[in-house]
KEGUSE-582689 format. One record per residue (C-alpha): residue number from 1; chain; z, x, y. Coordinates in steps of 0.5 Angstrom, whole numbers. Layout:
{num = NUM; chaine = A; c3 = Z; c1 = X; c2 = Y}
...
end
This chain:
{num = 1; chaine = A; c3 = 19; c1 = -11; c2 = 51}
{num = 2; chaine = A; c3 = 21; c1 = -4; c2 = 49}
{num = 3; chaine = A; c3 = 16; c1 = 1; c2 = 45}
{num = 4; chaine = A; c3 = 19; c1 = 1; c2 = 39}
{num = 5; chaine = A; c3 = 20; c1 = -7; c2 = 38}
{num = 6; chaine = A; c3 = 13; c1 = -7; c2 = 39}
{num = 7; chaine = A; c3 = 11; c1 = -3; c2 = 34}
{num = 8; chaine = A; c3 = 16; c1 = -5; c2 = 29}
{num = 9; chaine = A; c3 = 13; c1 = -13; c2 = 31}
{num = 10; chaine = A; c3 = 6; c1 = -10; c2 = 30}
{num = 11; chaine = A; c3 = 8; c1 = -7; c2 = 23}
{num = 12; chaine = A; c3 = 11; c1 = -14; c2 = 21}
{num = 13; chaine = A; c3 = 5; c1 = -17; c2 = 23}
{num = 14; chaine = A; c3 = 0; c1 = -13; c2 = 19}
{num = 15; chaine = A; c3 = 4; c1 = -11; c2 = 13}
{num = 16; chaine = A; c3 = 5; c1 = -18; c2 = 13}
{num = 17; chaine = A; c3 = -2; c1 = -22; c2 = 10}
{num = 18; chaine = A; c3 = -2; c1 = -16; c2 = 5}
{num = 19; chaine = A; c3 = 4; c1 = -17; c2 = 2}
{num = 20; chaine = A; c3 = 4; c1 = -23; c2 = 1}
{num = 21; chaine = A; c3 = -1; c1 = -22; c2 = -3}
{num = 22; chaine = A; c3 = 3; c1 = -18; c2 = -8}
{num = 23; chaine = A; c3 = 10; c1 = -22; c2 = -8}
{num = 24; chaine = A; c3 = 12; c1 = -18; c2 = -13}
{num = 25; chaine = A; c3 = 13; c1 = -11; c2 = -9}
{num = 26; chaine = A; c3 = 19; c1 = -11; c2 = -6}
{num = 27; chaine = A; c3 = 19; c1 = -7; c2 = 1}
{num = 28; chaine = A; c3 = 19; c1 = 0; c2 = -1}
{num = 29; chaine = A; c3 = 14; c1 = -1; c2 = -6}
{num = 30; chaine = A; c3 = 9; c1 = -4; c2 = -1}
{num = 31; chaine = A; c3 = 11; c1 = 1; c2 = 3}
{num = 32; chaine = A; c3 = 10; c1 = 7; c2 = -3}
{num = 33; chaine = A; c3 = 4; c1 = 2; c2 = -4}
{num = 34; chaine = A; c3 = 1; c1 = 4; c2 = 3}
{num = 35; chaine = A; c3 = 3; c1 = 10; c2 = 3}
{num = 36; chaine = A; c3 = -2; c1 = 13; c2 = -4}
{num = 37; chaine = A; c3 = -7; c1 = 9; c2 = -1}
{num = 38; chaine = A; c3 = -7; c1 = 14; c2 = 5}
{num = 39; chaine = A; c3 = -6; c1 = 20; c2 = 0}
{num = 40; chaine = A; c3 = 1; c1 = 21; c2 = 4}
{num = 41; chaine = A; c3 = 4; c1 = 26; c2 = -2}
{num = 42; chaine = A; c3 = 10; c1 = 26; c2 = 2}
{num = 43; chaine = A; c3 = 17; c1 = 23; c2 = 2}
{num = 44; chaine = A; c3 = 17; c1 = 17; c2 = 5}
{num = 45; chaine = A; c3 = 22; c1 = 18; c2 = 10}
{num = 46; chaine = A; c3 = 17; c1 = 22; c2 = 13}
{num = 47; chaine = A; c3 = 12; c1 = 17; c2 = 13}
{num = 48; chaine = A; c3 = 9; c1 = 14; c2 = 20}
{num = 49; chaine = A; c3 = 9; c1 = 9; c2 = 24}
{num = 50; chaine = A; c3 = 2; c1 = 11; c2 = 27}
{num = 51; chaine = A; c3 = 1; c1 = 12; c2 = 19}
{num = 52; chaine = A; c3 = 3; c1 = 5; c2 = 17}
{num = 53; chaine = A; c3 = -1; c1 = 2; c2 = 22}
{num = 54; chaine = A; c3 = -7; c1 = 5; c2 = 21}
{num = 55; chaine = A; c3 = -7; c1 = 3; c2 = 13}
{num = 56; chaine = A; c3 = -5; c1 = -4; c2 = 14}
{num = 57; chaine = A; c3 = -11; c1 = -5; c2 = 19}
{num = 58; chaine = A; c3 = -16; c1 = -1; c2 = 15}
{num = 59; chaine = A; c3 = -14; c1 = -5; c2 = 9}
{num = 60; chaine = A; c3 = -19; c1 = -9; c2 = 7}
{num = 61; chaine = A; c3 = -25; c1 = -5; c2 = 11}
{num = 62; chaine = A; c3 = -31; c1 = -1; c2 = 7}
{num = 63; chaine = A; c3 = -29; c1 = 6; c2 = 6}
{num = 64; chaine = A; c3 = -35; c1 = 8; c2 = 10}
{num = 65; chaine = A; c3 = -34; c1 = 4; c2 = 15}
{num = 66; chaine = A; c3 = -32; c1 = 7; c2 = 22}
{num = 67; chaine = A; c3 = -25; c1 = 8; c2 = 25}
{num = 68; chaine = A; c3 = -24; c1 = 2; c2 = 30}
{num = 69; chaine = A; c3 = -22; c1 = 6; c2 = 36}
{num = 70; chaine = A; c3 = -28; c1 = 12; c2 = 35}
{num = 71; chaine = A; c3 = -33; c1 = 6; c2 = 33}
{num = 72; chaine = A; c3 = -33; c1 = 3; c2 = 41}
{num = 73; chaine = A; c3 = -34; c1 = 9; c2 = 43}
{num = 74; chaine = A; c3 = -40; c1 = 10; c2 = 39}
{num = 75; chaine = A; c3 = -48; c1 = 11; c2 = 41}
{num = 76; chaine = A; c3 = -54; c1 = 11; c2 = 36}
{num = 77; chaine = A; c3 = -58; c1 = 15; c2 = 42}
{num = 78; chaine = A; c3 = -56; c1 = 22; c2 = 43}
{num = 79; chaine = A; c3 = -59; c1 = 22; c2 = 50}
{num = 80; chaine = A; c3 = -56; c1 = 15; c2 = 52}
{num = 81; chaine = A; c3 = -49; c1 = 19; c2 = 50}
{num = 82; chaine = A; c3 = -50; c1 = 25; c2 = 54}
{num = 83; chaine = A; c3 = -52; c1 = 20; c2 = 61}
{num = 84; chaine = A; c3 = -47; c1 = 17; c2 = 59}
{num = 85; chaine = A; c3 = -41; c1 = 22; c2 = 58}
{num = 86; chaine = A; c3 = -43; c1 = 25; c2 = 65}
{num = 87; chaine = A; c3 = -43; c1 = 18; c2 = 68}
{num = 88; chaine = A; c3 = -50; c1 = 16; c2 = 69}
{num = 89; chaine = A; c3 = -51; c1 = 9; c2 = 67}
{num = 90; chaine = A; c3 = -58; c1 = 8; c2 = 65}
end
């Protein structure tokens, strides 16, 4: 499967439950939608899928909750991360 027909699959899917929710949008309205939410002040030919993505997965998290990919990453103890960033498993 191509890049591209992964990432327009993966768009479908995730815009998908949010808009079901909102039926009366038509696909450029949700689109405008996603993009204020992200603060995206440009015209929406510039919009990325990147952008799109990233919005429709963090739709409904808490504003302070942590970005997926930086939170599996993440360690509470400073010390744990440094052994760990130099390859010493404790």
């Amino acid at each position: 499967m191509s890049m591209q027909l992964h990432r327009v699959e993966e768009l479908i899917e995730l815009l998908t439950p949010i808009w079901k929710r909102q039926p009366e949008l038509n696909l450029v309205e949700m689109l405008a939608l996603v993009a204020e939410r992200a603060g995206f002040e440009q015209p929406l030919s510039e919009l990325s899928d990147d952008i799109l993505i990233y919005q429709l997965k963090m739709w409904d998290a808490d504003k302070s909750e942590m970005i997926p990919g930086i939170a599996k990453d993440c360690e509470d103890d400073f010390k744990a991360a440094l052994l760990k960033a130099r390859g010493i498993k404790q």
